[in-house]
Backbone as a ProteinNet text record, in pm:
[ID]
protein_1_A
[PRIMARY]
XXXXXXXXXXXXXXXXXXXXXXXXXXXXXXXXXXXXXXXXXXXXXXXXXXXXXXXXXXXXXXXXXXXXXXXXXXXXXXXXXXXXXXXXXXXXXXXXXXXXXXXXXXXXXXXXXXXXXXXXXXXXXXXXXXXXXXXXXXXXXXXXXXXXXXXXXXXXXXXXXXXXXXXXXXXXXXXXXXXXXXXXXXXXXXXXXXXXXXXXXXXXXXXXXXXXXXXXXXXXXXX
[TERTIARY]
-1903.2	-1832.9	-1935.1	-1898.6	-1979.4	-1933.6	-1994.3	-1947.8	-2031.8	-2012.7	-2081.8	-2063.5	-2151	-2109.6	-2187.2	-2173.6	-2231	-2218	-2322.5	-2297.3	-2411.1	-2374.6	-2480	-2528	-2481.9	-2567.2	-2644.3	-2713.1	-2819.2	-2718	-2679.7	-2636	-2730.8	-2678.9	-2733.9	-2699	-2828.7	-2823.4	-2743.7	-2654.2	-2635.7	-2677.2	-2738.5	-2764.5	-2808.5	-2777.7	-2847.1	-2733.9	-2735.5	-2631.2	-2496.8	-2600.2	-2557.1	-2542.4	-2424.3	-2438.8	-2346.8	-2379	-2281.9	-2225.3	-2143.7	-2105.9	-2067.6	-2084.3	-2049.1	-1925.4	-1826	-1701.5	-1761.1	-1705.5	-1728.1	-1527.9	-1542.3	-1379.9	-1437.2	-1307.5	-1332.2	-1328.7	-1285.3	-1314.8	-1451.4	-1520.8	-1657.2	-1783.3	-1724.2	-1776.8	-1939.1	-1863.8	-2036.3	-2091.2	-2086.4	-2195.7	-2309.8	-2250	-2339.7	-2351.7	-2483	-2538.2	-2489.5	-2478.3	-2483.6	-2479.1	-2339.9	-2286.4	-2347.5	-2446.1	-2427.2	-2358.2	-2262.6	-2202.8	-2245.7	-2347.7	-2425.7	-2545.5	-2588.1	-2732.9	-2722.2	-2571.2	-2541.5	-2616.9	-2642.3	-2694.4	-2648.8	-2685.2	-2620.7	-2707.2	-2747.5	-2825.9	-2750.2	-2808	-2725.8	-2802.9	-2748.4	-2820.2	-2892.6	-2982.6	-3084.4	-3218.2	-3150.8	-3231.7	-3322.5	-3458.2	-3556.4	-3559.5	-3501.6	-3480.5	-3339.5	-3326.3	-3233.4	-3208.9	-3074.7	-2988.3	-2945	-2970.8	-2915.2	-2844.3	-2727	-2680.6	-2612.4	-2517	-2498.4	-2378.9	-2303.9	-2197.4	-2115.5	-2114.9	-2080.9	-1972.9	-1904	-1749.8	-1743.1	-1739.9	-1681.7	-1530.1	-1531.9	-1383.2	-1292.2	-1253.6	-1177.2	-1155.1	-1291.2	-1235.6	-1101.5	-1058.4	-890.9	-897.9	-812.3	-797.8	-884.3	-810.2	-859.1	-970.9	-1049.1	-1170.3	-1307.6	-1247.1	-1302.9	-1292.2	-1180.5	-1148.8	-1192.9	-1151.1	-1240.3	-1411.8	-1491.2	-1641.3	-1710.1	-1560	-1630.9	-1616.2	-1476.6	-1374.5	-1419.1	-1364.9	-1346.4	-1444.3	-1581.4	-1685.8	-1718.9	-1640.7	-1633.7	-1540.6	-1459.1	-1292.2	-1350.5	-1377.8	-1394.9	-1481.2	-1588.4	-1657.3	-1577.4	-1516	-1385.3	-1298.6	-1277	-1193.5	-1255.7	-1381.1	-1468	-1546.4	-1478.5	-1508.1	-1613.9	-1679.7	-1766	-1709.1	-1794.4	-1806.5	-1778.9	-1676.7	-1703.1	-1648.2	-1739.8	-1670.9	-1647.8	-1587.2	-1560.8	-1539	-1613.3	-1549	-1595.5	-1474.7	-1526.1	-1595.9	-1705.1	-1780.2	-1803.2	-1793.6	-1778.9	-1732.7	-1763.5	-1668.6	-1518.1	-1419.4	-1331.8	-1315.4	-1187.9	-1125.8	-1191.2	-1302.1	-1363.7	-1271.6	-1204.5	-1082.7	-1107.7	-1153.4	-1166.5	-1010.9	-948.9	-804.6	-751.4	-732.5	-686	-740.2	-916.6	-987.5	-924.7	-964.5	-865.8	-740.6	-595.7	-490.7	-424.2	-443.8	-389.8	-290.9	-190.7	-64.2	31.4	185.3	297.6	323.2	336.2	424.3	468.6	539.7	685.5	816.7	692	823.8	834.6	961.4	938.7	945.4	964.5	943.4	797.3	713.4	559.6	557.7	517.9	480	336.1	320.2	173.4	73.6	39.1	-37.4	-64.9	79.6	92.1	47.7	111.2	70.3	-60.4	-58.4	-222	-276.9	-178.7	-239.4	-280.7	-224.9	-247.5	-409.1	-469.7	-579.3	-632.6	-728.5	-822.1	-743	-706.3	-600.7	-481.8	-438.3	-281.2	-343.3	-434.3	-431.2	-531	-563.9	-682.6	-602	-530.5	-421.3	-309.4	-342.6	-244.2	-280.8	-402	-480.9	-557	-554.5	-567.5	-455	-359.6	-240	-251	-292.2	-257.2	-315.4	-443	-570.9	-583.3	-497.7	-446.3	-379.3	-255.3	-165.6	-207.9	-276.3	-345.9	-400.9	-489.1	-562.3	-486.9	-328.6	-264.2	-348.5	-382.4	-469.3	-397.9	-346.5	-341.4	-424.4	-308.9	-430.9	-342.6	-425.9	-357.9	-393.7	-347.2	-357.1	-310.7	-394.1	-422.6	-405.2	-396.1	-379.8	-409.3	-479.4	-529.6	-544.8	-492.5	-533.3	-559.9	-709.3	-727.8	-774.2	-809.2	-814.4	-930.1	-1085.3	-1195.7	-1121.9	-1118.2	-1167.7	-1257.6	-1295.2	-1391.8	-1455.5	-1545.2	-1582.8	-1487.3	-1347.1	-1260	-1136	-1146.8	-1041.7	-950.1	-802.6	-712.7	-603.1	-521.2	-460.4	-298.2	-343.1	-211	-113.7	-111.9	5.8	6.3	-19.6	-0.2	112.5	233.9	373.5	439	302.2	354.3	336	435.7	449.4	329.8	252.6	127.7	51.7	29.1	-88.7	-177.4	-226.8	-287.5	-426.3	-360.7	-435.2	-580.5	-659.7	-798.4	-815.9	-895.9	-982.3	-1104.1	-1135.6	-1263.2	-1367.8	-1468.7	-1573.9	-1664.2	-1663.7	-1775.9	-1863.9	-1957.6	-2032.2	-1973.2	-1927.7	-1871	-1990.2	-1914.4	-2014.2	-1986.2	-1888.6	-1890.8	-1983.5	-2041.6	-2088.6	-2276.3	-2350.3	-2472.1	-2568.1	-2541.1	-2627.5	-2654.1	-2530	-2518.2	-2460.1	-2481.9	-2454.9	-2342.6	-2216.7	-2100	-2020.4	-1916	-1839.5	-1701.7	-1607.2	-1459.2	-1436.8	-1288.1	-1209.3	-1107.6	-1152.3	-1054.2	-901.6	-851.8	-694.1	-599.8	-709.4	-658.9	-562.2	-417.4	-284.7	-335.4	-292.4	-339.6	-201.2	-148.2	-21.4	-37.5	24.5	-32.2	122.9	62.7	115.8	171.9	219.5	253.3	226.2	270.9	251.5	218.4	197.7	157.8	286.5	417.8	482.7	517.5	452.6	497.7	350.4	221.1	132	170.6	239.8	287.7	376.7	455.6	547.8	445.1	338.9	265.5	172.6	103.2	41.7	141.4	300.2	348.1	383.4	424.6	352.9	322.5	175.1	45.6	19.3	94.3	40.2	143	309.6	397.1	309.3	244.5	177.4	65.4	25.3	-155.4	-61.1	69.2	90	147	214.5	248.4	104.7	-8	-120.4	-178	-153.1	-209.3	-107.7	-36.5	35.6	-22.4	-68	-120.3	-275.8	-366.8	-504.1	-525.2	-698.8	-677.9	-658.5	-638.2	-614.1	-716	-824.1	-956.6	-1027.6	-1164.7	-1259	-1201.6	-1096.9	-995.6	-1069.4	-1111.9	-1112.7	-1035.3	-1001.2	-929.7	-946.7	-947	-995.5	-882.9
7541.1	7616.1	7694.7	7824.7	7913.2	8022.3	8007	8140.9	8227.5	8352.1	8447.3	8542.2	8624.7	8694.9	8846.9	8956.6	9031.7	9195.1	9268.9	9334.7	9459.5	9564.2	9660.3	9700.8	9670.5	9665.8	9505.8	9525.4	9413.4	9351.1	9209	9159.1	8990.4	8913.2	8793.4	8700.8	8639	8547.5	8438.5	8363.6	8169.3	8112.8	8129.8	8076.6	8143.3	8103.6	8167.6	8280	8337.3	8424.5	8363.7	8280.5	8209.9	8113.8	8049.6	7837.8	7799.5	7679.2	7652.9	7490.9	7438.1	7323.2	7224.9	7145.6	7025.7	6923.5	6928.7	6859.4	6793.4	6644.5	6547.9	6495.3	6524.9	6484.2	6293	6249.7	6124.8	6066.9	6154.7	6124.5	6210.5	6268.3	6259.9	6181.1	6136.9	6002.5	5929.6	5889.2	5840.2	5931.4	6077.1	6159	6143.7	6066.8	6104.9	5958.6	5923.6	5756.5	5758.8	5887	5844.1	5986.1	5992.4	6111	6068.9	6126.1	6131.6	6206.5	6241.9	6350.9	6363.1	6265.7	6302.9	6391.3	6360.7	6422.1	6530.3	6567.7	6699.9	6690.3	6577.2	6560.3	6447.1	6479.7	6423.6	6350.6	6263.2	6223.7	6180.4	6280	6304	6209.8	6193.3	6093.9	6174.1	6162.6	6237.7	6310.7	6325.4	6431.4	6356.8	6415.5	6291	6353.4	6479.8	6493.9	6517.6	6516	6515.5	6638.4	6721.2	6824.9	6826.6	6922.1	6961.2	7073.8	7091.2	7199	7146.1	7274.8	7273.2	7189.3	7127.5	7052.8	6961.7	6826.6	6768.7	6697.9	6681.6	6628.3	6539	6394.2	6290.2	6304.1	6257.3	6201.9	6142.3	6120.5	6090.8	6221.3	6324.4	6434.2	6452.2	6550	6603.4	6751.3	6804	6981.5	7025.4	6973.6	7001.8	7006.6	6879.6	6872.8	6955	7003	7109.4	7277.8	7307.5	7419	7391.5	7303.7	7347.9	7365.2	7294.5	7285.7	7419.3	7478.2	7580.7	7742.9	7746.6	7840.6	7915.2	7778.8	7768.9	7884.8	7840.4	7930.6	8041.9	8113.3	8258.5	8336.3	8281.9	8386.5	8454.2	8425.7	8538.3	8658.5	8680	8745.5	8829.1	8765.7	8879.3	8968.8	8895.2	8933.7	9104	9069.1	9163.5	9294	9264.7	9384.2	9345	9184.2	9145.6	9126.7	9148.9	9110.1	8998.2	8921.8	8759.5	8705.3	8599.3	8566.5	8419.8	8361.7	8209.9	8212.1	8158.2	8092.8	7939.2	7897.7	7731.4	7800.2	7704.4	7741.2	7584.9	7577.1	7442.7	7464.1	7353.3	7330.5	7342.6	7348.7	7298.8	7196.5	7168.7	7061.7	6955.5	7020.3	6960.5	7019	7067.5	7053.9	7236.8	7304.1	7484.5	7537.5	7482.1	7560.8	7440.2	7347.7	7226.7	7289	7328.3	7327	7491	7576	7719.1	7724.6	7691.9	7710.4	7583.8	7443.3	7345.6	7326.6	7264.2	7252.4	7212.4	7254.6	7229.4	7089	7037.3	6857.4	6826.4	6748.5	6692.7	6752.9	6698.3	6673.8	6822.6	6891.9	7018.9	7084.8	6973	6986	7014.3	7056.9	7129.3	7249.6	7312.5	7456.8	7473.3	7599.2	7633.8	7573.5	7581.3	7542.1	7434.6	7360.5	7257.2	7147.7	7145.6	7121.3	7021.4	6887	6856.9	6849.2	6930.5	6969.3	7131.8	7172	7354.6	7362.4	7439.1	7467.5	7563.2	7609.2	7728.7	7838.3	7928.2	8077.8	8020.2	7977.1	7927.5	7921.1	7876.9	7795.3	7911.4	7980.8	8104.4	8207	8243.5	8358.9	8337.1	8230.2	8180.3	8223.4	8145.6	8127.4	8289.1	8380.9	8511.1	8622.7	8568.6	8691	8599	8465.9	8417.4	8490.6	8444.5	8568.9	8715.9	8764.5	8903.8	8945.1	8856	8834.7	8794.8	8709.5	8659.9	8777.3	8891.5	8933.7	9108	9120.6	9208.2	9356.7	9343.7	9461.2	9507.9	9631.8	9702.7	9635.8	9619	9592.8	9595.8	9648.4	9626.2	9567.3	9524.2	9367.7	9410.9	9427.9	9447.9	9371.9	9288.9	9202.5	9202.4	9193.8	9256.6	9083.6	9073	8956.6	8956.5	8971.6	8946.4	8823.5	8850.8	8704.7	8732.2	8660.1	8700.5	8567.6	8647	8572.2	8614.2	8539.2	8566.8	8693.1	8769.3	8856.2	8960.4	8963.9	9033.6	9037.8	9176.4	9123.3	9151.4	9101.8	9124.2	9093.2	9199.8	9189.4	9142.1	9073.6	8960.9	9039.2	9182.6	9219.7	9309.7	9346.4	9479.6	9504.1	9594.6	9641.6	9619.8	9667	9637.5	9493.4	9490.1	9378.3	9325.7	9409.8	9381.4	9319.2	9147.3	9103.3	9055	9174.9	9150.9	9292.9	9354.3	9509.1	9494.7	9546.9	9518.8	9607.2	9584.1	9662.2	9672.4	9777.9	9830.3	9838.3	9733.1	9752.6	9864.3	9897.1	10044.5	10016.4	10087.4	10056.7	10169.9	10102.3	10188.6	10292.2	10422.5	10558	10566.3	10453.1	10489.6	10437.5	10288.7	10209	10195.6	10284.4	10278.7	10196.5	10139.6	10054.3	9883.7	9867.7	9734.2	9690.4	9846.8	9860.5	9760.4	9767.1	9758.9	9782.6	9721.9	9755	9762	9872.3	9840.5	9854	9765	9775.1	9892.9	9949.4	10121.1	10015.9	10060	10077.6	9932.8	9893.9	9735.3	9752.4	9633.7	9718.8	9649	9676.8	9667	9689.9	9549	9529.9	9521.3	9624	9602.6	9481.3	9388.8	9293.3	9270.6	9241.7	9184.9	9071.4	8981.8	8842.6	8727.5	8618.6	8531.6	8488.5	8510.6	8468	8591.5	8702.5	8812.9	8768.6	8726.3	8673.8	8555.2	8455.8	8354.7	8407.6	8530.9	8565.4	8646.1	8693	8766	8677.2	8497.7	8462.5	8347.9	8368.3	8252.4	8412.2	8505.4	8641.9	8639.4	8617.4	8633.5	8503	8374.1	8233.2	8231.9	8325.8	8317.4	8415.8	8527.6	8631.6	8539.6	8500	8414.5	8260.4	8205.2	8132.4	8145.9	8317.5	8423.6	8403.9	8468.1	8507	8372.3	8247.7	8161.6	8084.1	8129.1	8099.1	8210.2	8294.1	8416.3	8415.9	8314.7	8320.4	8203.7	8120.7	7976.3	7981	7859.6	7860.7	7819.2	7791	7764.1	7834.5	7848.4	7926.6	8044.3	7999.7	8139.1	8097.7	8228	8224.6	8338.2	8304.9	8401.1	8467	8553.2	8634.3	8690.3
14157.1	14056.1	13976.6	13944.3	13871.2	13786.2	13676	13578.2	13532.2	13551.4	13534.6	13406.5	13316.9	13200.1	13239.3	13186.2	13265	13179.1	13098.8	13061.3	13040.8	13043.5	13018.5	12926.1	12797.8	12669.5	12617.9	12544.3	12510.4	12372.6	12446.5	12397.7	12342.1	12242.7	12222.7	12300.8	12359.4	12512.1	12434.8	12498.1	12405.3	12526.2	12657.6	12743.9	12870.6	13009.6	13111.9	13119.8	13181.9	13272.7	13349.2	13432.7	13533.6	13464.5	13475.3	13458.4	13583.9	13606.5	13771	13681	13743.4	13724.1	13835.5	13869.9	14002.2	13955.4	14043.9	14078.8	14175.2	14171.4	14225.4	14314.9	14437.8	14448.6	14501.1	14487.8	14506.1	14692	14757.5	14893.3	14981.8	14925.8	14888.5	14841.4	14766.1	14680.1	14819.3	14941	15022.2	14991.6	14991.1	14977.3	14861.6	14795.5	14649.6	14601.3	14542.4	14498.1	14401	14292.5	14123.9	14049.9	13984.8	13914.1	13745.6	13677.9	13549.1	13458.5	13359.9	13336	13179.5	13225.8	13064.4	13058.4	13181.3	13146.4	13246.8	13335	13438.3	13564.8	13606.4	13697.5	13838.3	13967.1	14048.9	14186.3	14197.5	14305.8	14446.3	14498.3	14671.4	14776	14834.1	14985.3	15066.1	15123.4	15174.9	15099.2	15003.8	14909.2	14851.6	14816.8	14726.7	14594	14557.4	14381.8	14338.3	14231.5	14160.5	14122.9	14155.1	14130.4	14000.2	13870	13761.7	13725.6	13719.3	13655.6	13527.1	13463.2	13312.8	13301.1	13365.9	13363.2	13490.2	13483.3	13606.2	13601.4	13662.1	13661.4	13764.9	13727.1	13806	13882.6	13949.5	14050.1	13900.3	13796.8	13688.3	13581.4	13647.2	13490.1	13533.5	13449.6	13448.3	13419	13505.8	13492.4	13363.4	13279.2	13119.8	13075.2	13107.1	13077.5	13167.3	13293.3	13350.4	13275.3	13266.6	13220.6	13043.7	12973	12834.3	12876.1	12918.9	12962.3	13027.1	13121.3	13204.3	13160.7	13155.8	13092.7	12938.2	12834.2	12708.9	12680.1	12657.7	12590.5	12641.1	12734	12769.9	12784.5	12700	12680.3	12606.9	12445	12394.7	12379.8	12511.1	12569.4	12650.3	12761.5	12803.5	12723.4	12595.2	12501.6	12416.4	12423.8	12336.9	12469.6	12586.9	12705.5	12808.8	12774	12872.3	13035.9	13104.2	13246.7	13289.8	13310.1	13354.2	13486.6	13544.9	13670.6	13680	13703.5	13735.4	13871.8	13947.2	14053.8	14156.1	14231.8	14284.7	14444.3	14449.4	14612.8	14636.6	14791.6	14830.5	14983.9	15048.9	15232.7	15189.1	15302.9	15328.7	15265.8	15233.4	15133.4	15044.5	14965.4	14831.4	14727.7	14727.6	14581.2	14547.9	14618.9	14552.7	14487.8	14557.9	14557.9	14430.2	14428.9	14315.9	14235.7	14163.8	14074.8	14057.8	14105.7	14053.6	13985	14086.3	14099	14060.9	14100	14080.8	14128.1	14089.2	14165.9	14028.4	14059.7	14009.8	13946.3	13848.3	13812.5	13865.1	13911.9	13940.1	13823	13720.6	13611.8	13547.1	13571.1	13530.4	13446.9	13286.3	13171	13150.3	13217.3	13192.2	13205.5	13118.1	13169.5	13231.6	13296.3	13355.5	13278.2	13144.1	13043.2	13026.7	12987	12986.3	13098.7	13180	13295.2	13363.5	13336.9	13381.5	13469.7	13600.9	13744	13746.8	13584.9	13637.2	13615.5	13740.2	13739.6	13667.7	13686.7	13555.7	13567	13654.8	13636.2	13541.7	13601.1	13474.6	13355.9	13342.5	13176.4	13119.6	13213.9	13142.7	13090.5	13170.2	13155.9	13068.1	13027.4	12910.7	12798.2	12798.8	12643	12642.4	12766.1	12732.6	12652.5	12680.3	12648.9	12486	12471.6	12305.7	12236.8	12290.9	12225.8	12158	12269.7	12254.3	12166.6	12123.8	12048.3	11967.7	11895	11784.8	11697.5	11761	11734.5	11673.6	11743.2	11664.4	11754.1	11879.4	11965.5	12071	12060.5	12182.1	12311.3	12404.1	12542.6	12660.6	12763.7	12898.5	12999.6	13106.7	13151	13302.8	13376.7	13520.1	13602.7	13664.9	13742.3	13949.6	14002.2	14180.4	14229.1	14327	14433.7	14550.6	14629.6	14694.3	14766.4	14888.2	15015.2	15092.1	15092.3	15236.5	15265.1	15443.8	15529.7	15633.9	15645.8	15855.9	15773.9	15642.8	15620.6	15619.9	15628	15581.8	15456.6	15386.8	15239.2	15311.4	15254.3	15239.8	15138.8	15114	14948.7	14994.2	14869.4	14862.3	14826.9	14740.8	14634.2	14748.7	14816.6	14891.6	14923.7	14848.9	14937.8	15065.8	15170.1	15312.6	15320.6	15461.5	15512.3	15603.9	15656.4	15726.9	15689.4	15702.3	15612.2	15703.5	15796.3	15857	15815.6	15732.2	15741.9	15622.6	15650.3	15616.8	15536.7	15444.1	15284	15289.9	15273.7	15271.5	15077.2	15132.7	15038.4	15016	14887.9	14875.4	14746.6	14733	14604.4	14542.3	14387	14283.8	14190.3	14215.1	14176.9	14065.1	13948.3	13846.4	13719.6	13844.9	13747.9	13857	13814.6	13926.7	13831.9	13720.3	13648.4	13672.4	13679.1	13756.5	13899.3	13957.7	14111.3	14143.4	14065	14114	14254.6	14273.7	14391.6	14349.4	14443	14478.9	14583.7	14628.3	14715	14689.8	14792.8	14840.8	14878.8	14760	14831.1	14744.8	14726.3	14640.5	14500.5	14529.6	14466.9	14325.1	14234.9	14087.7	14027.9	13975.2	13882.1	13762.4	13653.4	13514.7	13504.5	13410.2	13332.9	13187.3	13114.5	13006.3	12950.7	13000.2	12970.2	13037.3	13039.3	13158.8	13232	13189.3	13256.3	13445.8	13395.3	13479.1	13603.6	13514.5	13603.4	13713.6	13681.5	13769.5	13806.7	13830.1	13963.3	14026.3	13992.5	14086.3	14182.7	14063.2	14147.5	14297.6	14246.6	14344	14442.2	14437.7	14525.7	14640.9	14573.2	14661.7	14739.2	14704.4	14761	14903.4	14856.7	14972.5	15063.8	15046.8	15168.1	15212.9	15109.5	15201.5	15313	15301.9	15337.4	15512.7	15483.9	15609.8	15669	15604.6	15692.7	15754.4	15654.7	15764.9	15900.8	15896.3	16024.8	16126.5	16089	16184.3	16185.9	16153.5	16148.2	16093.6	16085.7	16080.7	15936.7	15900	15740.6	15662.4	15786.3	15663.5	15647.2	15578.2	15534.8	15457.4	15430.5	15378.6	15143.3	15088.9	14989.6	14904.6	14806.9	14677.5	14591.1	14567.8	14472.8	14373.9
[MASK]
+++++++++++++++++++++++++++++++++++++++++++++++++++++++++++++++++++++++++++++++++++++++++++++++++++++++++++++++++++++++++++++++++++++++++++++++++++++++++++++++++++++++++++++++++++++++++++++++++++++++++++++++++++++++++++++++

């Protein structure tokens, strides 16, 4: 897991750029001798040193306590026009998709937010539109989902029915300072509120669910 901040004026550092954080799933667990989540550190089998990054999460954290740790202290950097990226990296079924997206209650007196299976998008996009609203600001609210696989994108919101049809990467000529990129052709839904976001992201989960009946379903990531 990793979050990124990212900007072209000289701003005041509170830390690295980069901070990564380690999820620990619990059927994983032989892999690893000894999770500290105090001191962010994790001792792996094989290895003769000890791995540190800025935050580590046992097999017991809870959605919550991931997303305040990882999330929390870079909303209001987005909020103020910063650059930011979150995202989970990992094999096949170490929890990428749980730790993002999460999954639904049972009990359906939860909302997205609420929710102590909703993963980091739900609960980000929440506490983003509050933000917004709090603050009494004009703003508009974009929303794009794409899918690599096998080194190919493909967009979840895309109109056609073809979800098989491929997107092309280019380096963006608008931004040659931090040698940016876009995807030519990638559909872009402006939004309102988070509730218009969760019909876009259950959307994009029915097309990625089409494409994997038509290609394998792993190594598949989200964007």
């Amino acid at each position: 897991m990793s979050s990124n901040t990212q900007n072209g004026s000289k701003r005041e550092e509170k830390g690295r750029n980069i901070q990564t954080g380690l999820r620990v799933r619990l059927c994983v667990l032989l892999s690893v001798l000894a999770v500290d989540t105090a001191s962010h550190t994790a001792d792996v089998i094989n290895l003769l040193k000890t791995r540190r990054t800025n935050a580590v999460f046992g097999p017991s954290a809870k959605q919550i306590d991931v997303y305040r740790s990882v999330v929390c202290p870079i909303l209001d950097e987005v909020i103020m026009g910063y650059n930011c990226t979150v995202f989970a990296y990992g094999q096949t079924g170490t929890g990428k998709t749980f730790t993002m997206e999460g999954e639904r209650s049972p009990d359906e007196q939860f909302t997205w937010e609420e929710d102590p299976l909703a993963g980091i998008i739900p609960r980000t996009l929440h506490q983003i539109f509050e933000k917004l609203s709090e603050n009494g600001t004009e703003f508009s609210v974009k929303v794009s989902l794409l899918e690599i696989y096998n080194e190919e994108l493909f967009d979840l919101l895309s109109p056609t029915e073809d979800v098989s049809e491929r997107l092309q990467l280019f380096d963006d000529p608008r931004n040659k300072v931090s040698r940016g990129v876009v995807v030519k052709g990638l559909e872009e839904v402006t939004v309102h509120n988070k509730d218009e976001v969760y019909q876009i992201l259950e959307r994009g989960a029915a097309k990625r669910r089409t494409a994997s009946t038509l290609m394998n379903a792993y190594s598949r990531y989200l964007l």
